[in-house]
N, C-alpha and C positions, 0 to 999 in steps of 0.2 A: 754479455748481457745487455740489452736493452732499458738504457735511462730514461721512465719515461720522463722526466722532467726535460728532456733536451729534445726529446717529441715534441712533448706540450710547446714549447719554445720554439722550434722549427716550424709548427704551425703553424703558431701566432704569428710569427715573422711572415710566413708565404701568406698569410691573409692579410698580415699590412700591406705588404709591397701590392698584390691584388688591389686593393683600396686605393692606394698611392696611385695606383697606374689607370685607377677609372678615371680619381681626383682628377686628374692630372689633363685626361682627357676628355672632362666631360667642363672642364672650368679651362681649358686654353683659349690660346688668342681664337680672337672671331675669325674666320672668312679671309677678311680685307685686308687684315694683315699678314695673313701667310701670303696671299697672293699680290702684294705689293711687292716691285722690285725694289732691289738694290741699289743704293749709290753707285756710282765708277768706282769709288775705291772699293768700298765691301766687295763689288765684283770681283774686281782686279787680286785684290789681298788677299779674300777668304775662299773666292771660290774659285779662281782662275791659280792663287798661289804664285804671284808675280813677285821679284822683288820689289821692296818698295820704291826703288829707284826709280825701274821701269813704269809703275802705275804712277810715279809723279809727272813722268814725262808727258804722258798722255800722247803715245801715239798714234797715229791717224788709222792704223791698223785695227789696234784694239780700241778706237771709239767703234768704229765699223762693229767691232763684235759685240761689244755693247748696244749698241742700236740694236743688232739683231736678239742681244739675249733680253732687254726691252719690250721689243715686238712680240716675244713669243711669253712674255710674263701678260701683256695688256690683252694679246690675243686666247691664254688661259683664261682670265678674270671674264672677258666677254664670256665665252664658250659657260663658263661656269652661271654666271647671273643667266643666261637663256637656257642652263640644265635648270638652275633652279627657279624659275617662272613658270618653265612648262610641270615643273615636281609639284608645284604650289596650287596651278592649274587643276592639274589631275586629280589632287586630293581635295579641289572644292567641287568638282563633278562628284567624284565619287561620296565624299560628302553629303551632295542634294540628294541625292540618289538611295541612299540608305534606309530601310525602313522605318516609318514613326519617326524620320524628318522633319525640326516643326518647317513651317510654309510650303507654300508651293512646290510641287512636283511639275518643271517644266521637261519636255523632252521632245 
């Protein structure tokens, strides 16, 4: 048989966790901090998975790879602030443009 009391309960639950997961992403870091690189170490540690021996040495190899994983963290953050200029753009044309816009209609 079917308890609904452990429906009612599994529901509620699947609507928390829903909630939690809007919460969650509708209130995260901005922008600027997902797209901030890492330290050398966080690289090397967390995402590389070096020993820590190895990332204290600071080998000329993996600075190299560091710079390069750098460059392609600075070269996202550009790409992104010129996605989102031209997004900002787009939506103040279409904006003016709107019917029963107040001002000016230039075109």
């Amino acid at each position: 048989m079917f308890d609904w009391r452990s429906g009612r309960n599994a529901i509620a639950a699947a609507a928390l966790a829903g909630v939690g997961a809007w919460t969650y992403q509708t209130a995260g870091a901005p922008r600027s901090e997902i797209a901030r690189a890492w330290s050398f170490d966080m690289w090397c540690l967390e995402m590389q998975l070096y020993p820590a021996k190895r990332c204290d040495a600071r080998l000329p190899l993996d600075l190299k790879e560091y710079d390069v994983y750098r460059t392609d963290v600075e070269r996202y953050r550009h790409d992104q602030q010129d996605n989102d200029t031209r997004d900002r753009q787009i939506l103040q044309r279409l904006d003016r443009n709107l019917p029963g816009a107040a001002g000016p209609q230039s075109k």
